[in-house]
N, C-alpha and C positions, 0 to 999 in steps of 0.2 A: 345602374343596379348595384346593390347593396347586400352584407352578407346582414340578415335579421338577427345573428346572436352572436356573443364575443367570441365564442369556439370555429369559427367560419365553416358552420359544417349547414349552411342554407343560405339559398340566394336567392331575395324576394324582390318578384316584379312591381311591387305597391309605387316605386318610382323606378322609370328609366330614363335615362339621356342618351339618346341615338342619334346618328346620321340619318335623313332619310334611306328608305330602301335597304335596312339594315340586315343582312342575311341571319344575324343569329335571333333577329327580329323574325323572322319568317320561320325559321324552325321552330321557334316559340311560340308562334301562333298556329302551326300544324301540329303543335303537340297537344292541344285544344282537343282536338278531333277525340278523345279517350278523355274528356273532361267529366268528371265525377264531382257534383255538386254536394255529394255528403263527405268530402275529404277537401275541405279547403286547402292544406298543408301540400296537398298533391300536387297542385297545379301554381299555387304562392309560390312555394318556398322548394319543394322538393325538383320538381325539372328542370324549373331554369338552375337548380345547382346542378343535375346531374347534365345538362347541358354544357354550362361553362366550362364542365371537367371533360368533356370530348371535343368542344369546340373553342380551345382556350385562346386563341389567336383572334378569335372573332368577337371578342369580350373582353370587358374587364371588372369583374366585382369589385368594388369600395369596402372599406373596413363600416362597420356599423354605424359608427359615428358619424357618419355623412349622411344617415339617413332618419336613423329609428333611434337616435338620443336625444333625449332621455327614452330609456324604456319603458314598455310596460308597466313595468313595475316602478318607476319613477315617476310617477303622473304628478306625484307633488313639485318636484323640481321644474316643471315647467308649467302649470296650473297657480300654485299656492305660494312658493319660493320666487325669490330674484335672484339666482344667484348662478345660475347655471352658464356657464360659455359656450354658446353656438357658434363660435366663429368658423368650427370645422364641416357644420349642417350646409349641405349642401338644399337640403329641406328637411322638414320633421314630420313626423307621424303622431297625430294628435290622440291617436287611442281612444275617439270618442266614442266606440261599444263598450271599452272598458269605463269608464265614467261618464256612463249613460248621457251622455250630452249635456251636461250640467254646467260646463265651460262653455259651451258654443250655443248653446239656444238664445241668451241675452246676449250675445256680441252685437254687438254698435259701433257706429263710427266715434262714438262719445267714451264707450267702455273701451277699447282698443288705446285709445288717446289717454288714459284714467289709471287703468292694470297694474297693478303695482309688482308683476310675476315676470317670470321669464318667456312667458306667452306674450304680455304686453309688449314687452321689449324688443320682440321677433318683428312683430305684426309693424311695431312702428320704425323698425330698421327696413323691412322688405318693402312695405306700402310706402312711406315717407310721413312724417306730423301734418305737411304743407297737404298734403294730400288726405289724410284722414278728415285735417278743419274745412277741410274745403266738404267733403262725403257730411261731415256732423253739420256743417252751416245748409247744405240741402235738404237734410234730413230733417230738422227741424222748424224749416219752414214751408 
């Protein structure tokens, strides 16, 4: 888990890395029980941080960077740009409602292999080239 903004004042479940059976896992899913669907914030970002702050031994938040960089507000830096270092992303968050899916509807095993952005460059460090030509040579036959 990860804190979603540079002031670390929220910690958002969009990725977690646990042990099985994790208790502060289990508190977080009883905290469900009072889940408000018109207040995303509540249940994102708002209790697993008011969690981590009473049960800090049972956790550990990550600085942002390990999750949600580029931000929101950076969609070029990893959409449009080559230039960004992931080497600290533990994963990224693609913010495909904030740019209406306009990056991921044409992903291919061909455009992943092609991308001249910092999205390409993810996709073909995590999946592998050997691995995408192999997804693009099935694909098009």
């Amino acid at each position: 888990m990860a804190h979603q903004d540079r002031y670390n004042k929220t910690a958002c479940n969009a990725v977690i890395i646990s042990q099985p059976n994790s208790i502060f896992l289990k508190r977080l899913l009883d905290a469900y029980q009072s889940f408000n669907q018109n207040c995303w914030a509540c249940h994102s970002v708002q209790v697993p941080r008011q969690l981590s702050l009473i049960y800090q031994s049972e956790v550990t938040i990550l600085p942002s960077e390990t999750f949600f960089r580029p931000y929101w507000s950076e969609t070029k830096q990893l959409y449009v740009y080559n230039n960004y270092n992931f080497t600290k992303n533990y994963a990224c968050h693609l913010w495909s409602k904030l740019t209406d899916k306009k990056y991921l509807q044409s992903l291919t095993p061909h455009t992943a292999l092609t991308l001249n952005s910092t999205f390409g460059r993810m996709l073909r460090y995590a999946i592998g080239t050997d691995t995408l030509n192999q997804l693009n040579q099935t694909s098009t036959t």
